[in-house]
Every structure is written in structure tokens, then in C-alpha cells.
N, C-alpha and C positions, 0 to 999 in steps of 0.2 A: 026703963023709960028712954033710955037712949039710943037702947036699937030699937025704939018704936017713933025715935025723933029722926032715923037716919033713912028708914024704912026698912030697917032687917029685921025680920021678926024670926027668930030662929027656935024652932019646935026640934026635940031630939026626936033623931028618925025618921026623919021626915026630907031632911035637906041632906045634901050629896050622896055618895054612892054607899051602900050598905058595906061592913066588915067582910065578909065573903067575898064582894066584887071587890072590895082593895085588895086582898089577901090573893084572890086569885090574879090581880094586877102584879103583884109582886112577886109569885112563883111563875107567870110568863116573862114579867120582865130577865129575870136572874135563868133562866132556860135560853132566851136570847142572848144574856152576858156572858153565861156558858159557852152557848154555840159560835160564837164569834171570839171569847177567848184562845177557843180551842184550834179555830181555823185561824188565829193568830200565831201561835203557837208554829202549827202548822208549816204555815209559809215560813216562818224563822228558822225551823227545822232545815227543810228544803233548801232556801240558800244558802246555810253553812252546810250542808251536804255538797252543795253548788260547788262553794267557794273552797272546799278541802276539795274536792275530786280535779278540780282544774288545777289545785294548788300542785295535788299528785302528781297528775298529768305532763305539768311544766317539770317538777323534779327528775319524772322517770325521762321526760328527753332529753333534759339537758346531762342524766346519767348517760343514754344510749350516744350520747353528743361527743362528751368527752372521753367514754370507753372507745368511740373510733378514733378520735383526736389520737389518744395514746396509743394506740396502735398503730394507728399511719408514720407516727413518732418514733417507735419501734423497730415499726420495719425499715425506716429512712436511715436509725443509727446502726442497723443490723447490716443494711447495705455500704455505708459508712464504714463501716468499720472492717470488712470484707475488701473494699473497694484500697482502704490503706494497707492495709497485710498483705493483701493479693490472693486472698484468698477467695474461690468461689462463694456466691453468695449465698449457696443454701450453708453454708459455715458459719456467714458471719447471724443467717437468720437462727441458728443451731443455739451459738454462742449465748446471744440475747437472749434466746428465748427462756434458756437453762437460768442465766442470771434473774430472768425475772419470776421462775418458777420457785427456784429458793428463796426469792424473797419474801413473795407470797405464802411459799411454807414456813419460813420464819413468824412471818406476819400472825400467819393463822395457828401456828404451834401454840406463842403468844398468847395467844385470845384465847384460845383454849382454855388453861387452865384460870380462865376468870369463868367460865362457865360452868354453873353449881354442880353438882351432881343428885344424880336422881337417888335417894334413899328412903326406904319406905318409911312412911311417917309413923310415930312414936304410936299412937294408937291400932294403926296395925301390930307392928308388934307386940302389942301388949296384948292384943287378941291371939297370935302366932304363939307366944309364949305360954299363954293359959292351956291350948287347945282347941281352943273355938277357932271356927271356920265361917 
């Protein structure tokens, strides 16, 4: 009596959209949540690709920066140092350049042996041992 006092008369099936049209509302709607997830996704992707390849970019110059830095450093104390002795300067560039090449092969002797080595993993062997190939 009361939705007949308000004037809602409400008959089932009759009134709003049948279960098929909501159900198909609701697999376009999440198609659309999909497709804008995705191309959110997306563009987030993209500017941290953005933002690592500039980050590279800035590190590799300011690598390529100060590998001349030290060089020109280099050469300055190679002449320096020829220019005190008296010695000609392809000497004094000779001199440096020997001190900074052992360093470097120190350096990298060093590091060396923190770099694993390659041995074939336990399951090949175990096939190399059986006979199987």
C-alpha cells in the first residue's frame, strides 16, 4: 500500500534494465577498466624508462667528463714532472703513464679474483658421469 501511496508500483520485470543488459553493462564496463588500466600501466612504464635512460645518459657523461678530467691531469703531471727532472717530455708522459698502468693492473688483478668462476653445474655432471649426453 505504500508504493501505491507514493505512486510506485513496482511489477518484477517489468521495471529497469533486464539481467543480461546489466551483465553485459558490467563485462563493457571492466573491458574499459582493463583497457585504461593497461594504458596506465603503460605510460608508467614509459617514464621510468624515460627517467632511467636520461639518468644513464647523465652518468655516462659525466663518466666520459671525468675520464678527460684525469687525463688532462695526467698529462699536466707527466709534463710536470719531466719539466722538474729535465727530462724530455715524451719521459715524463712514459713515466706516468707506466705508474698508472700498474695500478690499474693491480686494481684489476684485485677484482679478479672476486669473480666466480665458471664450473659446470652439478647436474651436468651428474649426467657426464652416468654417460648420458
Amino acid at each position: 500500500m505504500a508504493a501505491a501511496a507514493n505512486g510506485s508500483t513496482h511489477q518484477p520485470g517489468r521495471d529497469g534494465p533486464s539481467v543480461g543488459t546489466l551483465l553485459s553493462g558490467i563485462v563493457t564496463d571492466l573491458q574499459v577498466l582493463a583497457q585504461q588500466e593497461l594504458a596506465l600501466a603503460s605510460q608508467e612504464i614509459r617514464e621510468e624508462v624515460d627517467g632511467a635512460a636520461s639518468a644513464i645518459l647523465g652518468l655516462a657523461l659525466g663518466g666520459v667528463t671525468i675520464a678527460i678530467g684525469a687525463a688532462l691531469l695526467g698529462a699536466g703531471a707527466a709534463l710536470t714532472l719531466a719539466h722538474w727532472l729535465l727530462w724530455p717530455s715524451w719521459m715524463g708522459l712514459a713515466v706516468v703513464g707506466t705508474g698508472v698502468a700498474a695500478f690499474g693492473a693491480i686494481l684489476l688483478a684485485g677484482l679478479w679474483r672476486r669473480v666466480p668462476t665458471l664450473e659446470t653445474p652439478l647436474w651436468r655432471r651428474r649426467r657426464i658421469s652416468s654417460g648420458r649426453r
